[in-house]
PyMOL CGO cylinders between C-alpha atoms (Angstrom):
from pymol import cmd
from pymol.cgo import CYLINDER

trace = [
    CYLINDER, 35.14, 2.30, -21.73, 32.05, 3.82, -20.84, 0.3, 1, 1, 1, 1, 1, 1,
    CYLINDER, 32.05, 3.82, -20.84, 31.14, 5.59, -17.74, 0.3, 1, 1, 1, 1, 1, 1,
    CYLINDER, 31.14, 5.59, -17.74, 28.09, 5.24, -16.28, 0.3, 1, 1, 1, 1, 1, 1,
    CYLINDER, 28.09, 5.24, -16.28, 26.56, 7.19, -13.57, 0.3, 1, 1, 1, 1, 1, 1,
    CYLINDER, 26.56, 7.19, -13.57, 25.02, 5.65, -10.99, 0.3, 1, 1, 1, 1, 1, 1,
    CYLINDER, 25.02, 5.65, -10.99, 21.65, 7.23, -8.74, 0.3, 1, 1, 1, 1, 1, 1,
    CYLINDER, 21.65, 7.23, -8.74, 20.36, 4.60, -6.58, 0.3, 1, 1, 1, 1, 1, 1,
    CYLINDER, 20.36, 4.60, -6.58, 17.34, 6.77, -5.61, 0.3, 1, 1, 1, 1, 1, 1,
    CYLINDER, 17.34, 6.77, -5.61, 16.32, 6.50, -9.51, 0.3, 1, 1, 1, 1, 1, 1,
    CYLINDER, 16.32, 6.50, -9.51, 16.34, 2.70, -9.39, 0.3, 1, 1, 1, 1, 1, 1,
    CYLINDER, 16.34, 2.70, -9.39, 14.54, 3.07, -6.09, 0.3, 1, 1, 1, 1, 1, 1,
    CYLINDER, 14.54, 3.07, -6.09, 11.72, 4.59, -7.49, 0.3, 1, 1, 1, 1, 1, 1,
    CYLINDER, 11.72, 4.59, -7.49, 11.40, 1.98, -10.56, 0.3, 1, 1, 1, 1, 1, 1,
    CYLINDER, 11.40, 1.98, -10.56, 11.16, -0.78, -8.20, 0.3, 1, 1, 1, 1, 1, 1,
    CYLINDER, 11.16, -0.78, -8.20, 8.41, 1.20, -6.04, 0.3, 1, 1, 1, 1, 1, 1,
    CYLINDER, 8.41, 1.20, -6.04, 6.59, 1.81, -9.07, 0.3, 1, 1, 1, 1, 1, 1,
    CYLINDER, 6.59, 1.81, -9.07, 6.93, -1.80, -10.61, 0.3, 1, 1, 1, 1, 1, 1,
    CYLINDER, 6.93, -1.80, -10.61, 6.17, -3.13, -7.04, 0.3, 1, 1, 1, 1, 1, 1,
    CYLINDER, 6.17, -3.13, -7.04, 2.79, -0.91, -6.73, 0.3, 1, 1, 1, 1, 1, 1,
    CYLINDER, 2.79, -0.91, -6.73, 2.02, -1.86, -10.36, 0.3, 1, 1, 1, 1, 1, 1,
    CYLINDER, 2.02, -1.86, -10.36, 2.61, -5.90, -9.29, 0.3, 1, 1, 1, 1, 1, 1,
    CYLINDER, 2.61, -5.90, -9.29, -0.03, -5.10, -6.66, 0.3, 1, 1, 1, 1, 1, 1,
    CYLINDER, -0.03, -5.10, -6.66, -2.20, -3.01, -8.88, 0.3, 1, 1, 1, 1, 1, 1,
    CYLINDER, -2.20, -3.01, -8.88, -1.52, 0.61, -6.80, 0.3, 1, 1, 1, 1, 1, 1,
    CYLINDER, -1.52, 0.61, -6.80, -1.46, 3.42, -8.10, 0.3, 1, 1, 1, 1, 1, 1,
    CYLINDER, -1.46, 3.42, -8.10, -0.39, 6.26, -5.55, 0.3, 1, 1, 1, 1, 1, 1,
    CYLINDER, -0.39, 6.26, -5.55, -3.78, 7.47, -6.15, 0.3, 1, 1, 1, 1, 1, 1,
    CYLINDER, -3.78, 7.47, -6.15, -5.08, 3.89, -4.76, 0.3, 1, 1, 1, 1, 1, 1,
    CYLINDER, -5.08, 3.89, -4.76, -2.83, 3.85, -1.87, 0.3, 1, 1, 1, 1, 1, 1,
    CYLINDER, -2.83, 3.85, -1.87, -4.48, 2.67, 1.24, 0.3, 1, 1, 1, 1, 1, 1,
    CYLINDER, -4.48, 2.67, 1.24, -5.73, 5.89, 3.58, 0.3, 1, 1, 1, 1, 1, 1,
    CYLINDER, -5.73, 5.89, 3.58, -6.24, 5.69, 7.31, 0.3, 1, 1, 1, 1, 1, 1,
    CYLINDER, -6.24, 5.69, 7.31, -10.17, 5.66, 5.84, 0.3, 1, 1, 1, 1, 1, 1,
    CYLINDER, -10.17, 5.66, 5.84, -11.80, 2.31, 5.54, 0.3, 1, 1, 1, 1, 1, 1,
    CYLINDER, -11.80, 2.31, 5.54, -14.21, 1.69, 2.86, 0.3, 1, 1, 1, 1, 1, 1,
    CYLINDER, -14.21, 1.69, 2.86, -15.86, -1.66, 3.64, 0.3, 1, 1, 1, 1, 1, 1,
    CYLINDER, -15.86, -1.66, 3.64, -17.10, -2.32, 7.29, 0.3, 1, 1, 1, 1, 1, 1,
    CYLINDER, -17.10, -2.32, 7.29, -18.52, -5.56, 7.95, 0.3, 1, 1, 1, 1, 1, 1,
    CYLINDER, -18.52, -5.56, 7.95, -21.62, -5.95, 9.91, 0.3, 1, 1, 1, 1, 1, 1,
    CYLINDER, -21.62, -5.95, 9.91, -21.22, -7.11, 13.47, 0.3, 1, 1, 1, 1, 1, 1,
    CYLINDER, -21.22, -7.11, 13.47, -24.24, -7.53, 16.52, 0.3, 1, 1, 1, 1, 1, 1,
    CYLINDER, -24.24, -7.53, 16.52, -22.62, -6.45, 19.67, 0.3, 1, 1, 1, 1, 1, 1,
    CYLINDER, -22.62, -6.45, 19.67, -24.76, -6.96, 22.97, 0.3, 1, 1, 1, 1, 1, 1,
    CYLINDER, -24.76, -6.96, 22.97, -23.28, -6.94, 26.64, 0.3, 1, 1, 1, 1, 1, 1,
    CYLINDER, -23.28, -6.94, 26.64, -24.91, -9.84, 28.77, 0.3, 1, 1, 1, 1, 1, 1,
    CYLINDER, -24.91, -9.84, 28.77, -25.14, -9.95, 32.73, 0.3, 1, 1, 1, 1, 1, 1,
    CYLINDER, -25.14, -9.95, 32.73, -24.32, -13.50, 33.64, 0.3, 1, 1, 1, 1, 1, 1,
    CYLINDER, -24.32, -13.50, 33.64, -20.90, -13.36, 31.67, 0.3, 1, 1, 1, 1, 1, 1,
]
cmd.load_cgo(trace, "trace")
């Protein structure tokens, strides 16, 4: 019989890595509190309303 050892934090980090790659992140590419696309908007404040 073979033992095997067992570290959960290593299989942790595999699926974090396949799940980044599924959704084509790097940790490099990982979203920042900085935006990079800001859509154009006209804002005005009118009296009657």
């Amino acid at each position: 019989m073979t033992i095997v050892r067992y570290e959960p934090w290593t299989l942790l980090s595999r699926f974090q890595r396949q799940f980044e790659r599924a959704l084509g992140e790097t940790p490099e590419d990982a979203p920042s509190p900085s935006v990079s696309w800001i859509p154009h908007v006209d804002i005005r404040e009118e009296a009657e309303r």
